[in-house]
C-alpha positions as CSV (number, residue, x, y, z in Angstrom):
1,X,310.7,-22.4,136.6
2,X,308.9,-22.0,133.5
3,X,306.4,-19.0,133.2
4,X,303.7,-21.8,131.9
5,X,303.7,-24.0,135.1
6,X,302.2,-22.8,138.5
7,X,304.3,-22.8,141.8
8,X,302.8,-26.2,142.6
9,X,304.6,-27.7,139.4
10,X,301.4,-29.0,138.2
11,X,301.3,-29.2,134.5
12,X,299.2,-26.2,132.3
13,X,295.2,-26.6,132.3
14,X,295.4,-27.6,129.0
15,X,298.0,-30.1,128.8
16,X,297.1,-33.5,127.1
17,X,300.1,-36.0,128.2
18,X,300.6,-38.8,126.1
19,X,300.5,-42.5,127.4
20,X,302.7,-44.9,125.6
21,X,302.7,-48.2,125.5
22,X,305.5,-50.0,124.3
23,X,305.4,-53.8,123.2
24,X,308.6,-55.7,121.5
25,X,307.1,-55.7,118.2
26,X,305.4,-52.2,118.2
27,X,304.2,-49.4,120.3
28,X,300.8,-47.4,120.7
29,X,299.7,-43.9,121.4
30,X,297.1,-42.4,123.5
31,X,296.7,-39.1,123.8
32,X,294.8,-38.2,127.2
33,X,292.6,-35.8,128.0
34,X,293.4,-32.1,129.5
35,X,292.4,-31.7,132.9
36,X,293.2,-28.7,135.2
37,X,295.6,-30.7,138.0
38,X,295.8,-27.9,140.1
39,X,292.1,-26.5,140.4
40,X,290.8,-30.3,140.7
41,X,293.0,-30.4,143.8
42,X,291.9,-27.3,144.8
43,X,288.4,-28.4,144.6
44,X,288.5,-31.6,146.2
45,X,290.4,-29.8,149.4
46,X,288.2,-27.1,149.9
47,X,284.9,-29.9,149.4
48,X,286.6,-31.8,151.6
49,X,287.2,-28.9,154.4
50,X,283.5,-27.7,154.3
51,X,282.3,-31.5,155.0
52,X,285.0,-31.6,157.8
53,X,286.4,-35.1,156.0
54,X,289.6,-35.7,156.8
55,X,289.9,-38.8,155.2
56,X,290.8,-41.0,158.5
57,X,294.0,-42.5,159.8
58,X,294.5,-44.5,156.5
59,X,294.2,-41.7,154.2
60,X,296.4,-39.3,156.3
61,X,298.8,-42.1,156.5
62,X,298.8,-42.7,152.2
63,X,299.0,-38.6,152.3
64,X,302.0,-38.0,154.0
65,X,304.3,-41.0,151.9
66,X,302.9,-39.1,149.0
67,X,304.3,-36.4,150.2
68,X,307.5,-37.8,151.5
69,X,308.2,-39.9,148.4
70,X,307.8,-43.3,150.2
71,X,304.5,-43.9,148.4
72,X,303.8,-47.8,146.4
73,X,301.2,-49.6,145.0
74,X,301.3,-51.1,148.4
75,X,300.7,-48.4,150.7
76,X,297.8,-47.3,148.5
């Protein structure tokens, strides 16, 4: 594993990924704004632990085909 990337594989705080969109004729660029994957998720757990949220039987649900790769649009 690279030295730059955290053992959750999230990418550098600083990293600005760039969103392409490709057409026939041509293709734009958009260059995206950092934002610190892993200490957002970090955040949002530990908010959500001190409100005692756990998100329901829904969001438990979309959680765990995240995690087991079975996620879609459609399960969202």
């Amino acid at each position: 594993m690279p030295s730059n990337r955290s053992a959750a594989s999230t990418p550098p705080p600083a990293y600005q990924p760039v969103l392409v969109l490709e057409e026939q004729d041509h293709e734009e660029r958009f260059t995206l704004p950092a934002a610190d994957q892993l200490h957002n998720c970090l955040a949002e757990f530990a908010a959500a632990v001190r409100r005692g949220d756990t998100g329901g039987v829904e969001e438990d649900d979309r959680r765990r085909a995240v995690v087991a790769g079975t996620w879609t649009w459609s399960t969202w």
